[in-house]
N, C-alpha and C positions, 0 to 999 in steps of 0.2 A: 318573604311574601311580597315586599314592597317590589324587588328585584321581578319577579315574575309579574306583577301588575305592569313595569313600567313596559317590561320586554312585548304585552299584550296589548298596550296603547301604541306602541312602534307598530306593529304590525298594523293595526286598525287603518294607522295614519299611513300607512305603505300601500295600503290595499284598495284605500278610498282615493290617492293621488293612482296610480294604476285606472281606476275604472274610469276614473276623470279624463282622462290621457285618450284611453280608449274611447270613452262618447263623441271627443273633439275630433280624434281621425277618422272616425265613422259620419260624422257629417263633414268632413271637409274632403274626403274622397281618399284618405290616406292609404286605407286598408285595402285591397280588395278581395270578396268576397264572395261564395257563388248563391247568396241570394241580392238580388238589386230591387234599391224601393222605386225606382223607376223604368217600368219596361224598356229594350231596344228596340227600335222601329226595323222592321227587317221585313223583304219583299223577295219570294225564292219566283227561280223564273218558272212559266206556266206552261210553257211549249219547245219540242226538240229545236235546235239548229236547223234540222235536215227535215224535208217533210219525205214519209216513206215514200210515198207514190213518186217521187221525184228520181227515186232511188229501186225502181220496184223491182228491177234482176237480183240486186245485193239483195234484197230481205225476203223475196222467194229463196234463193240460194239459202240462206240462214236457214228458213225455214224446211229447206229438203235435207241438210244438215243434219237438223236437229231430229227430223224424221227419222232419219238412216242411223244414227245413232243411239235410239230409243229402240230399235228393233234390232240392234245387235250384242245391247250391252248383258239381257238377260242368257246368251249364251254363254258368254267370257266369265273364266272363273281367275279364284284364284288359288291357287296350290303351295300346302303348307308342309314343310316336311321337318322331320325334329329322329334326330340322331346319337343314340348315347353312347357315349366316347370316355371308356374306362380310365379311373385317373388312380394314383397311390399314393395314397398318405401313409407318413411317418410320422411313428407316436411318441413322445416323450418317455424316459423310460420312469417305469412306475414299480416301485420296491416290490410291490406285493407279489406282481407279476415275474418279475425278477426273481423270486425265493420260492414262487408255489406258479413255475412250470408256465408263464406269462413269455411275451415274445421279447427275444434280447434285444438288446439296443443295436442299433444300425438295420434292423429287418423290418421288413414287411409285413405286414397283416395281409387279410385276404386283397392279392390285389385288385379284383373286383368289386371291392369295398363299397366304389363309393364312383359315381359316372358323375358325365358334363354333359348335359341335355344341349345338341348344337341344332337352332334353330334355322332355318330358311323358305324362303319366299318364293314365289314363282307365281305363273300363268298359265291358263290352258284353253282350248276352246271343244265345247260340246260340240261333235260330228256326226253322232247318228243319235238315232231315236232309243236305242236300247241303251244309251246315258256311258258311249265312248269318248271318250276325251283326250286328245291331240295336247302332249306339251312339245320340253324338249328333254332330252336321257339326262343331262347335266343337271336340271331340278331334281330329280328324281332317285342320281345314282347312287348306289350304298347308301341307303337314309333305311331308318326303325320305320317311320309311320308316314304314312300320307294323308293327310285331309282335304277335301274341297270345299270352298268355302263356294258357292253360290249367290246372283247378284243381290237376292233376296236375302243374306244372310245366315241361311242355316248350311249348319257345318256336313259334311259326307266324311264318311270311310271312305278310302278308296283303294282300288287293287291292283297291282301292276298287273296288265296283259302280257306285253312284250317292250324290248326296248332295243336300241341298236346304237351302238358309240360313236361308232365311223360316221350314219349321216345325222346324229343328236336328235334322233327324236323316238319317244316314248309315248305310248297307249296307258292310259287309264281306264278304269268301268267304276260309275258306282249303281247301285238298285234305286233309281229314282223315275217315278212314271211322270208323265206330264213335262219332261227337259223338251225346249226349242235347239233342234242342230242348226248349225248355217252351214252353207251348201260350199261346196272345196270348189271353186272358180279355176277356167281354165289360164293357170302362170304362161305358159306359151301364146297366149294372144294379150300380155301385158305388152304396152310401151313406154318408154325412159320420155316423164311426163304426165305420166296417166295421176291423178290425185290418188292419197290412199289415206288411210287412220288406222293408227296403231292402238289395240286396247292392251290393258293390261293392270299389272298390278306391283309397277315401280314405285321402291323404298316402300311398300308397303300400302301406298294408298291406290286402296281397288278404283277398279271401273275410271282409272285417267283413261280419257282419250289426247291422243295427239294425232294434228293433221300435219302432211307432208305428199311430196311427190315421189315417183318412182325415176331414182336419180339414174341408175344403169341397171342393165343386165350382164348374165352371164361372169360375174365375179368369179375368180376362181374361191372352190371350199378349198382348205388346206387339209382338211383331214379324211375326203373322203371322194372318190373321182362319181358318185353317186348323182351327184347333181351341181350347178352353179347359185349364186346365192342372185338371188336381188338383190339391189340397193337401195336404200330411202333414207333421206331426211329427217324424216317423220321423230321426233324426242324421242329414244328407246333406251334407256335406264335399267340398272338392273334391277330385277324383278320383272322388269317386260318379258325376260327368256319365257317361249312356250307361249306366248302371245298371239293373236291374228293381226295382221297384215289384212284389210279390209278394202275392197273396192268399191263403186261408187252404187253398185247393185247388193250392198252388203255380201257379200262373196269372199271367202277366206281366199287370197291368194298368194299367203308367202305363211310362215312361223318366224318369230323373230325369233335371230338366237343367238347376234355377237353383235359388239359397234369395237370399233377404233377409239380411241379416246386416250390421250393425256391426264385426264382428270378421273377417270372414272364414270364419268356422267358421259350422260349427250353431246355430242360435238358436232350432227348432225351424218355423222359416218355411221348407220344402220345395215344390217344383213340380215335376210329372211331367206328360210327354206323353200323354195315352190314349190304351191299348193300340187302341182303335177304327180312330185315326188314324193308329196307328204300322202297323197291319194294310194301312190304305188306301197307307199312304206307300212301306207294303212291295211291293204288289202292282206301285205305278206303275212304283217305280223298276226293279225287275227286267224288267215288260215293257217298259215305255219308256225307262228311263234319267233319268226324270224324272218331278219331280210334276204331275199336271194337276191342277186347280183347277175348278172349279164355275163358271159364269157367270147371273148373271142379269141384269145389266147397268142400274142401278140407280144415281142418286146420290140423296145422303143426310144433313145435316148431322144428327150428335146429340142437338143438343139443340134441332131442330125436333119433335119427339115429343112435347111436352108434359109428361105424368105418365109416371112409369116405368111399365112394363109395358102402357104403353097403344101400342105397336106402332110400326113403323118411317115416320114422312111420304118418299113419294115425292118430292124436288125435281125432278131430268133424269132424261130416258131417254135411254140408249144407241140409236141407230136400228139396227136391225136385229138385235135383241139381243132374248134369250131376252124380255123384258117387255116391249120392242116390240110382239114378234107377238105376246102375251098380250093388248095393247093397255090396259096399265096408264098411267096420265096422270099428269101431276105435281097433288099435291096429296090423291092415295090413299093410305089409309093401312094396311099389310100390318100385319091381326094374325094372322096364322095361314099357317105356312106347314106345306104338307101335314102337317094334322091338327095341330099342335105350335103352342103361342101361342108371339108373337114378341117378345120383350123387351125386346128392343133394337137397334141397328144388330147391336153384335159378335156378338153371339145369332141372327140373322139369317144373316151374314158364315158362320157353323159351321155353320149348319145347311145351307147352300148349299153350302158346300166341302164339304162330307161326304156330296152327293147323288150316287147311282151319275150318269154322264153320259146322257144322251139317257132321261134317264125323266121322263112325265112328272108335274107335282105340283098340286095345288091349293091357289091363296092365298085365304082369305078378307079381304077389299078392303072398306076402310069411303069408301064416294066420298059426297060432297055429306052426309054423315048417312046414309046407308042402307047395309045390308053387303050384299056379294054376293061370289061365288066365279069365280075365272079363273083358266085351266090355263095352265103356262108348262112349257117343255123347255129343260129344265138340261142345257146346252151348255159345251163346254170355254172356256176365259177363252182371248180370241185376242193375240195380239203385242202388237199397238195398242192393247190395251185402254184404258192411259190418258192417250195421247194422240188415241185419236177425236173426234173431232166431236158434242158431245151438243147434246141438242134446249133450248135457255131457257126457264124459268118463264113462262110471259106473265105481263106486270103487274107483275114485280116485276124491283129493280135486277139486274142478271148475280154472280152470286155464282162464283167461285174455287170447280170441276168438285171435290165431296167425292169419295172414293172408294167404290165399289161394294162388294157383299158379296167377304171375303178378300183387302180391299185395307184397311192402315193409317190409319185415321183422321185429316185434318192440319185443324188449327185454321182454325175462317172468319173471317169481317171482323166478327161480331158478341162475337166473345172480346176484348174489351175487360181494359184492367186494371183498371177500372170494373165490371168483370162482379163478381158475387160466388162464382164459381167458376172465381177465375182457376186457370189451370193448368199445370203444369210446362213445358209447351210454351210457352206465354209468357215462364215463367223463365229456360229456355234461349235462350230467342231473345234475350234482353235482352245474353247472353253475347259479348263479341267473342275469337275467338279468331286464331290465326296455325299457319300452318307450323311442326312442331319440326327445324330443322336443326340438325345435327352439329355446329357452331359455338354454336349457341344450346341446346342441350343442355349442353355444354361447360360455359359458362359460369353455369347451375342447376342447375351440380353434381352430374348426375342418373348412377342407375345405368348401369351397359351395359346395350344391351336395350331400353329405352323407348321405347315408340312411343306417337302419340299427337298432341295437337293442345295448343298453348301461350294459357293463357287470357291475351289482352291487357289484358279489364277485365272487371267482374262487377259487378251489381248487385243480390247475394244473400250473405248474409254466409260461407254453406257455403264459396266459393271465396275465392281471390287473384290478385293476379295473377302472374303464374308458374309457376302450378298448369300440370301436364299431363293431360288428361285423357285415359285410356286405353281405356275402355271405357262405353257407357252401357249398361244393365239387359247387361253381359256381352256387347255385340255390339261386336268390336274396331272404334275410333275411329282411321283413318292416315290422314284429311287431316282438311282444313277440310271437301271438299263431301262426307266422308262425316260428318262431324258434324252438316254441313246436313241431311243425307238422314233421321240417325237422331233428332235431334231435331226436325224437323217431323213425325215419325212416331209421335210419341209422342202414348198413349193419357190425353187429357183425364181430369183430376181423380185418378188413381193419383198412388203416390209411385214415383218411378226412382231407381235404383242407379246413383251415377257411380263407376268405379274412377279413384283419382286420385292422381299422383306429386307430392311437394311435396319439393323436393331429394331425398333420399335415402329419405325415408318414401313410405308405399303403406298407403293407407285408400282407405274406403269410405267416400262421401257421400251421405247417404239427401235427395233433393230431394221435398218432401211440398207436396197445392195448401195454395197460402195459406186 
């Protein structure tokens, strides 16, 4: 008892020297605290730096800004899609099941057991009034469900129309009365400099706007001779894909649908659809359900032309095809196709795809040295197209059928590595790759998820071997013969985008010509 009294005055005497301690730093300013027994004298300033009227273009500008802005954001959505992707568990083994007809050890149960709900994000914009919506086909492609989120926040069903892979863009519909469309702007009277704003719904936050300029025209698309991309600046992030491109009259004039990047983000390298094309691609797929394509039936190596801008050499003619009965020969050379010089093959390829059908055009034709003019009727591209029957150069060895205008470009027997404009298509072809199966995923440690093609050797320092490649310029990579398909398709002398898994990391490999 004594023990415990004294051990209770120790304390006392602990507790009162403590409080003591603490009164003394409290008025001597020891502590600090965030209450003060003496106010801070503080004076916040009362007026801008800048008087507006000094300034009165910039903050009118601000103000038409923010106008144009406001009347476009309730069009732009955001599009949600959610994917379930069967996965297989194995089960411990369990006696009972084991003795009374249960599944043996090392098998499976149902393998549909048990899915992985794979979510993604995207962009679209409301184009007509019956609540049609413009993304791009890559939001949208192999997915279970679609929603649309609205700027006001209520969620939509929605239902594919139509969609098309070559030029990536896709129609939605939902049942909603009262939608604001904006009006598809004419992309042929854009200029490299015109302002634009990108909406969209990058990483997932809706309705960012970003400003930017229209940096060039006429890019080449690498997967589709359909049309040329714009370019802009403007921050395009994924989740932008299927976004507008907006001009200064609120007017859709592009779909954003790919950027360049090291990082995966923004780097100010942007590509958008034109709105021309997207116009065309709208009308097909709503009457037809698909895109038709322009025909003139034509083959073509690249880099038969000589000087750029010096127009397209004729090699084959398709029989019975739009140049056919034009009566175009191999060895003519189209510089002008109705009214418009002819640039090049892919400038060609656009301007064919983009002609109403059954109108007719006139090419100016440079044959033997002398020009003249021949009428041709742009006819839809048939089934067969590139497996027909074409007519042979006379005179010269059988050359590997180039493809026609809106058809992918694929390397001839004169692209040498010898060439001095070897090109990515060479590089890739040097590639050997393999099958990614479940077991060989396993084993390079790779995420869940990975799809994609397992490189077996490379002969360019970008890759390894092991490497998965998932995508090239964004068009998903799941076998071998679709890597075959997307790499002989690829556009000579560009750089290409490989999306690529190396165990557990995910970059971007920018392959550029030697």
């Amino acid at each position: 008892m004594r023990n415990l009294l004294k051990f209770l005055l120790f304390v006392l005497i602990v507790s009162f020297g403590i409080s003591l301690l603490y009164d003394y730093r409290m008025k001597h300013g020891g502590l600090i605290t965030t209450t003060r027994r003496t106010p801070e004298k503080y004076t916040l300033a009362n007026s801008p730096p800048v008087d507006l009227k000094s300034i009165g273009t910039l903050a009118e500008f601000d103000h038409e800004r923010r106008m144009l802005v406001a009347n476009v954001l309730s069009s732009v959505v955001s599009v949600k899609t959610s994917k379930k992707i069967p996965i297989r568990r194995q089960y411990a083994l369990d006696p009972f099941e084991y003795f009374f007809g249960g599944t043996p050890r090392g098998q499976f149960r149902n393998p549909n057991d048990a899915a992985l709900v794979q979510n993604s994000l995207g962009s679209g914009v409301i184009v007509t009034n019956e609540g049609h919506i413009i993304t791009n086909n890559h939001v949208v492609d192999q997915v279970d469900d679609i929603e649309v989120q609205l700027a006001d926040g209520r969620t939509k069903k929605a239902r594919l129309v139509g969609s098309d892979s070559e030029v990536d863009l896709a129609v939605l519909k939902i049942d909603e009365p009262g939608l604001k469309p904006l009006k598809l702007g004419d992309s042929d009277a854009v200029q490299a400099g015109d302002m634009v704003l990108a909406v969209g719904n990058p990483f997932g936050f809706e309705e960012t706007v970003t400003q930017g300029i229209i940096s060039s025209k006429g890019r080449k698309n690498r997967t589709d001779g359909f049309a040329d991309f714009l370019q802009t600046d403007a921050a395009i992030n994924p989740g932008n894909s299927g976004g507008p491109l907006i001009n200064l009259a609120g007017e859709v004039i592009g779909i954003n649908t790919a950027i360049i990047s090291r990082t995966g983000g923004s780097q100010g390298l942007g590509f958008a659809i034109p709105s021309n094309t997207v116009r065309m691609a709208l009308e097909s797929l709503l009457k037809q359900g698909r895109i038709i394509r322009g025909y003139l039936g034509i083959l073509s190596n690249p880099r038969r032309a000589g000087q750029e801008d010096d127009g397209v050499v004729v090699d084959e003619v398709y029989p019975n095809s739009p140049a056919a009965d034009a009566h175009l020969q191999q060895g003519d050379v189209i510089r002008k196709f109705d009214g418009q010089d002819v640039k090049s093959l892919q400038h060609l390829r656009s301007l064919v795809g983009q002609t109403q059908l059954n109108k007719k055009i006139d090419l100016e034709v440079l044959r033997d040295g002398k020009s003249m003019k021949v009428s041709a009727e742009i006819r839809e591209q048939p089934p067969d197209y590139q497996t027909a029957r074409v007519i042979p150069l006379p005179g010269q060895p059988r050359q590997p059928a180039q493809p026609g205008p809106n058809q992918p470009v694929q390397p001839g027997p004169n692209d040498s590595d010898e060439d001095e404009e070897d090109n990515n298509a060479d590089r890739l072809a040097s590639i050997q790759v393999g099958e990614l199966t479940p077991p060989l995923a396993k084993q390079l440690d790779l995420p869940a998820g990975v799809r994609g093609v397992v490189v077996l050797s490379a002969q360019t320092p970008e890759l390894e071997k092991g490497d998965v490649i998932e995508e090239i310029d964004q068009q998903p990579v799941t076998s071998v013969a679709e890597f075959n398909k997307l790499a002989g398709n690829l556009d000579a002398g560009a750089a290409h985008v490989l999306s690529v898994c190396r165990h557990r990391v995910r970059s971007f490999v920018v392959m550029r010509p030697r």
